[in-house]
DRENVEXTI-42017 format. One record per residue (C-alpha): x negated, y negated, z negated; residue in one letter; residue number from 1. Coordinates in steps of 0.2 Angstrom, whole numbers, plus 5000, padded with zeros to 4 digits. Layout:
REM DRENVEXTI-42017
{rec {X Y Z} 'A' NUM},
...
***
This chain:
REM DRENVEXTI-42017
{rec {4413 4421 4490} 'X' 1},
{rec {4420 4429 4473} 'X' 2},
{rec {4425 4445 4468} 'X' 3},
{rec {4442 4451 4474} 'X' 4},
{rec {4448 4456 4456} 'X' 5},
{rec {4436 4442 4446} 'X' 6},
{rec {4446 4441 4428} 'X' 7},
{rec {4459 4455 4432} 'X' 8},
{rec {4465 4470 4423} 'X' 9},
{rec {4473 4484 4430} 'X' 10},
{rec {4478 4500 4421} 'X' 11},
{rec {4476 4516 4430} 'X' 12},
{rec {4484 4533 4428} 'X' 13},
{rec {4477 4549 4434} 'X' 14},
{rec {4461 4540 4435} 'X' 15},
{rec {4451 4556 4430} 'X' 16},
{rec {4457 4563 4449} 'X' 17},
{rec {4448 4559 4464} 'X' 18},
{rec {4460 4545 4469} 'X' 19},
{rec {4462 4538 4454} 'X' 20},
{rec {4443 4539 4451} 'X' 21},
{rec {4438 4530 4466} 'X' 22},
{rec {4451 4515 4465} 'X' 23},
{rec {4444 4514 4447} 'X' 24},
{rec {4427 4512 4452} 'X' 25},
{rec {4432 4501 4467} 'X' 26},
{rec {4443 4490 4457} 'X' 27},
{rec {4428 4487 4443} 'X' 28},
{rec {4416 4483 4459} 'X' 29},
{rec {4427 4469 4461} 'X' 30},
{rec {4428 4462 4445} 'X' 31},
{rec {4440 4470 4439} 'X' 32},
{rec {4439 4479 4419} 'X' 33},
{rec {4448 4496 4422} 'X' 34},
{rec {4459 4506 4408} 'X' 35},
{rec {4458 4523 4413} 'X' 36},
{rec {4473 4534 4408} 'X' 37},
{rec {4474 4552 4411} 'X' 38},
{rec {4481 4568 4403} 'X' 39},
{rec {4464 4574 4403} 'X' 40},
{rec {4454 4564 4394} 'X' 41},
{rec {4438 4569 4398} 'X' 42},
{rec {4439 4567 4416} 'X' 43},
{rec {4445 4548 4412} 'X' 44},
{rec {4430 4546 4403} 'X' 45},
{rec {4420 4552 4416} 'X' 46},
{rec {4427 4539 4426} 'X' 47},
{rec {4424 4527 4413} 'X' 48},
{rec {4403 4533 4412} 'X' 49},
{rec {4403 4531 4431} 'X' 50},
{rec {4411 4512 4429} 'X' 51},
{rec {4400 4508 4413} 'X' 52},
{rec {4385 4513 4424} 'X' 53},
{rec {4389 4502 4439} 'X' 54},
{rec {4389 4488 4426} 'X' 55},
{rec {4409 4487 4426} 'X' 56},
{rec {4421 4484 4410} 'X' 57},
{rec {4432 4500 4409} 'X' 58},
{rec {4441 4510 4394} 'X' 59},
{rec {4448 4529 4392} 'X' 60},
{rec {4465 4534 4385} 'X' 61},
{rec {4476 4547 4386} 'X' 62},
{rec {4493 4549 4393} 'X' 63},
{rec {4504 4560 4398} 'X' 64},
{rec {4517 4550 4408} 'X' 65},
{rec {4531 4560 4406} 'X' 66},
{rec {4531 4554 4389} 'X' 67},
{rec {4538 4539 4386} 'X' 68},
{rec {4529 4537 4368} 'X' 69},
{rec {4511 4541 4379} 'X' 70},
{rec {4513 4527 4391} 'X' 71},
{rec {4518 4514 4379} 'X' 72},
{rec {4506 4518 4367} 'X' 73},
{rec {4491 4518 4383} 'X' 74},
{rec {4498 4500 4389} 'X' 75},
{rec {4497 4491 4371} 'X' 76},
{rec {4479 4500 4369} 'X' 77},
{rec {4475 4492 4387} 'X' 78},
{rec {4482 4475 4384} 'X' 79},
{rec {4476 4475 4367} 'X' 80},
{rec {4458 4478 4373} 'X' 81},
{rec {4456 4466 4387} 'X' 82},
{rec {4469 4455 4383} 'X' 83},
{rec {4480 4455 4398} 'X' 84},
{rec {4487 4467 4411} 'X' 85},
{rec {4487 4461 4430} 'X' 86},
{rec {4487 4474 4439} 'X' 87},
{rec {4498 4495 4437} 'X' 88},
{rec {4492 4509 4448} 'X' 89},
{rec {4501 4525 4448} 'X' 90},
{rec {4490 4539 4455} 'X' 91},
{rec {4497 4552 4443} 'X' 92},
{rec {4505 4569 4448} 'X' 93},
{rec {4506 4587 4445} 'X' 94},
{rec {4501 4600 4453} 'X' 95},
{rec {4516 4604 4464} 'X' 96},
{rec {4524 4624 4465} 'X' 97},
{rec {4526 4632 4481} 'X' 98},
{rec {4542 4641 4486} 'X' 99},
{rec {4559 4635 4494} 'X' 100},
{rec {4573 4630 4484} 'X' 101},
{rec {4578 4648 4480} 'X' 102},
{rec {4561 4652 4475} 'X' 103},
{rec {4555 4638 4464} 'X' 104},
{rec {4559 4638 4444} 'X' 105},
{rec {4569 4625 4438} 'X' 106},
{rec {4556 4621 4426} 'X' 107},
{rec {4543 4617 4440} 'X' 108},
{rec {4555 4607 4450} 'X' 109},
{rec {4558 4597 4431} 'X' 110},
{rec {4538 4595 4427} 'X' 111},
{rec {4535 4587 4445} 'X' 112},
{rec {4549 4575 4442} 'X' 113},
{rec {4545 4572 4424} 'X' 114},
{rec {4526 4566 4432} 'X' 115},
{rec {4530 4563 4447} 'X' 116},
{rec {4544 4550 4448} 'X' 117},
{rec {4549 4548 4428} 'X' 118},
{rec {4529 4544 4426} 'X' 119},
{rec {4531 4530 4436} 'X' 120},
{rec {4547 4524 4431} 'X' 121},
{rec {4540 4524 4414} 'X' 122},
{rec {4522 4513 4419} 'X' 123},
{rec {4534 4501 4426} 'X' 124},
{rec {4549 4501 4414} 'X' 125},
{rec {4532 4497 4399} 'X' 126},
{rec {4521 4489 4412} 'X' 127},
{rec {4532 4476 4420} 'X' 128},
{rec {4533 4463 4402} 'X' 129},
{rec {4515 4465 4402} 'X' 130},
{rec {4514 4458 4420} 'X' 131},
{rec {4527 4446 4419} 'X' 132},
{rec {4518 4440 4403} 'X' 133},
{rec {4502 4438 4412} 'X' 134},
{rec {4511 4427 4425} 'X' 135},
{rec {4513 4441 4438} 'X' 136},
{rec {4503 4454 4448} 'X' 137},
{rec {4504 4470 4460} 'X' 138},
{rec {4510 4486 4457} 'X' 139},
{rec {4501 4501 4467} 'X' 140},
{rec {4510 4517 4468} 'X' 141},
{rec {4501 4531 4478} 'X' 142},
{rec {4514 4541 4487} 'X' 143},
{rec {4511 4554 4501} 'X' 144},
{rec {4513 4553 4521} 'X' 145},
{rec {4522 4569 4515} 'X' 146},
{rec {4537 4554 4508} 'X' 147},
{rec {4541 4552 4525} 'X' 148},
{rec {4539 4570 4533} 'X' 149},
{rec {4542 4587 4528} 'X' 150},
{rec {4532 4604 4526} 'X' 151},
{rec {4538 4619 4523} 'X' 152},
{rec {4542 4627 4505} 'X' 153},
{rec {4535 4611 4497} 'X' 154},
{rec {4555 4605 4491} 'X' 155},
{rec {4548 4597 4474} 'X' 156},
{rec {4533 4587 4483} 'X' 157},
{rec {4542 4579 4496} 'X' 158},
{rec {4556 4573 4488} 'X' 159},
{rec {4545 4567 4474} 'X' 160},
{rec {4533 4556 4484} 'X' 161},
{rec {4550 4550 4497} 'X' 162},
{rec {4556 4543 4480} 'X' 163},
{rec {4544 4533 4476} 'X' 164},
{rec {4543 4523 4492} 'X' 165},
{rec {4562 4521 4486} 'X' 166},
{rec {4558 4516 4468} 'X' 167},
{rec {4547 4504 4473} 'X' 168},
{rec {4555 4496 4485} 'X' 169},
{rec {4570 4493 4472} 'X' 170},
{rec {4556 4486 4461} 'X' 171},
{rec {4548 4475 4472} 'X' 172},
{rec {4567 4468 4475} 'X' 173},
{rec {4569 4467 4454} 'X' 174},
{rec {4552 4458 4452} 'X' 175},
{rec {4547 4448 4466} 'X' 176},
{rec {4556 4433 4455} 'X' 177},
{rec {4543 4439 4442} 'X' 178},
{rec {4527 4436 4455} 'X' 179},
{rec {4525 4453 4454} 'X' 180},
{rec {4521 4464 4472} 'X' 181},
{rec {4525 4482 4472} 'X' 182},
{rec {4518 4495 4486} 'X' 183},
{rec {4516 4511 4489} 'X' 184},
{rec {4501 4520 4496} 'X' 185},
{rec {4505 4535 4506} 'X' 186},
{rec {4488 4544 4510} 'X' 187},
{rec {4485 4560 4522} 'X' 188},
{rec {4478 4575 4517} 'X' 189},
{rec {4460 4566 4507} 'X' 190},
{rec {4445 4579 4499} 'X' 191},
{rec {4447 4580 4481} 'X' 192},
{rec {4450 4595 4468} 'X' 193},
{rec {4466 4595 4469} 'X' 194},
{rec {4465 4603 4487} 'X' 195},
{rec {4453 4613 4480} 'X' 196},
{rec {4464 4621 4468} 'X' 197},
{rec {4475 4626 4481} 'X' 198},
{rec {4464 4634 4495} 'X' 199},
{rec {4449 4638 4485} 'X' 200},
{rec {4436 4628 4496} 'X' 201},
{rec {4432 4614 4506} 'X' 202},
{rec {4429 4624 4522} 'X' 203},
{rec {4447 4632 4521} 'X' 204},
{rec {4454 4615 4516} 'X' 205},
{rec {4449 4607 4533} 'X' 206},
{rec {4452 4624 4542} 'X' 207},
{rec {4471 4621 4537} 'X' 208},
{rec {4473 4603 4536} 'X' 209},
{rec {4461 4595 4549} 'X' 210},
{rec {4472 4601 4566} 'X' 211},
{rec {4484 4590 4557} 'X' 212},
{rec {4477 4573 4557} 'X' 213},
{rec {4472 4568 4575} 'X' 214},
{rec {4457 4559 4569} 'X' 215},
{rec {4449 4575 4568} 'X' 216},
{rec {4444 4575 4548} 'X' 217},
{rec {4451 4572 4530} 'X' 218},
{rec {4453 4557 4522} 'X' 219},
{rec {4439 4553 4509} 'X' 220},
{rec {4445 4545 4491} 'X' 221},
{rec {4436 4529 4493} 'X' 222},
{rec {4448 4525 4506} 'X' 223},
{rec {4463 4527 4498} 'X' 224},
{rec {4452 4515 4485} 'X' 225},
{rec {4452 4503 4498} 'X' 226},
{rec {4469 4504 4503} 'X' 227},
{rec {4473 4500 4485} 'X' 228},
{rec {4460 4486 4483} 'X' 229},
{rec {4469 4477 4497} 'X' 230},
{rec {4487 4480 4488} 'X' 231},
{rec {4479 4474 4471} 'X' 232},
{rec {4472 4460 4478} 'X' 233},
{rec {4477 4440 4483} 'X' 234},
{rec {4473 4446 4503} 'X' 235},
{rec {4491 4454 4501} 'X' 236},
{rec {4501 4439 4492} 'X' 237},
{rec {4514 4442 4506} 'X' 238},
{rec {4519 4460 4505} 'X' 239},
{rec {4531 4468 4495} 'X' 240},
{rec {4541 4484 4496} 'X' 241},
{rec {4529 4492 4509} 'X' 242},
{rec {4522 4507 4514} 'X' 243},
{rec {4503 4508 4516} 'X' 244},
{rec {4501 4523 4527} 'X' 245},
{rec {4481 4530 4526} 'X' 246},
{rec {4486 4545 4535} 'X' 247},
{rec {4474 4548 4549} 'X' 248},
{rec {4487 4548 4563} 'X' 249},
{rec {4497 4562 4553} 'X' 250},
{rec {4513 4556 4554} 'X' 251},
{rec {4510 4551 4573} 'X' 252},
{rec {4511 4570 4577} 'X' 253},
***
């Protein structure tokens, strides 16, 4: 039995992150040559050194998707080096402020669009020809359980991730004559740095955010990776427009 991805290539932003690091690193174990995008361009190539090591076919650029200039530029690059694009995952997104709407500077609620929502707009409004050209493909967009329900004082978050399930749902309509699938991911509360940076360490990450998901722990990285494999892959050649929820029973509660 072949690889899942044999002869694919997928461009990946945020790929320095946890998320985007494992579904790099899982996408290249199936066969799959990975262009890692981040506005951190070390941390991509540390995904790339992890890929390159593994054996896999992988390549670091930088992007900041809130610029249009950034994304194109990143896309041509990726195309240019492996010849094709098959697959777009969207994993980028910045760190979100805390505050109610009274509280929160206009200039944080404009960033977390600007990456957020605009970021992915941008990967598809650039990505999409490249696609289409390569005779069609699947769109991953990680979202948030957090699209579909609400905490306190995170206004920008929420609305961010809800409008993606929204955006691609419109493109999955746009593009399904294309053969190209879009689908969002919407993961629970998963162990990476970007908890970290919010509550300082591990232990008062699952203090805070474990009593939430019934399962009893955190979500791990790799699998949100292997939520992301399926979407990528031909074992979801009939689903469009959906919401993969990886959420351990979050929004059950």
């Amino acid at each position: 039995m072949g690889r899942r991805l044999d002869g694919k290539c997928a461009l990946i932003t945020g790929a320095g992150g946890g998320i985007g690091s494992a579904i790099a690193t899982r996408f290249a174990s199936e066969g799959c040559a990975v262009v890692c995008t981040d506005l951190n361009q070390a941390a991509a190539e540390r995904t790339v050194a992890i890929v390159k090591e593994s054996g896999g076919s992988a390549l670091a650029v930088p992007c900041d998707v809130a610029r249009a200039g950034s994304v194109q530029n990143a896309i041509e690059v990726g195309e240019a080096a492996f010849g094709k694009l098959n697959i777009l995952v969207n994993t980028a997104a910045t760190d979100d402020p805390i505050g109610d709407t009274v509280e929160l500077d206009e200039s944080d609620w404009n960033r977390a669009m600007a990456v957020n929502v605009t970021g992915v707009f941008l990967v598809g409004k650039y990505g999409v020809p490249k696609l289409k050209a390569a005779g069609g493909g699947s769109i991953v967009i990680v979202a948030s359980q957090l699209g579909q329900v609400v905490v306190p004082r995170r206004p920008a978050y929420v609305t961010t991730k809800a409008a993606l399930i929204q955006l691609a749902r419109s493109m999955a309509l746009d593009h399904a004559k294309d053969a190209i699938r879009v689908n969002t991911i919407s993961p629970g509360a998963i162990e990476t740095d970007r908890l970290l940076r919010r509550y300082g360490t591990i232990e008062a990450v699952r203090t805070a955010l474990v009593p939430h998901h019934p399962m009893g722990r955190l979500g791990r990285p790799e699998e949100i990776a292997n939520g992301a494999l399926f979407l990528a892959s031909d074992e979801a050649s009939f689903m469009t427009g959906a919401d993969l929820v990886i959420d351990g029973g979050y929004t059950c509660i």
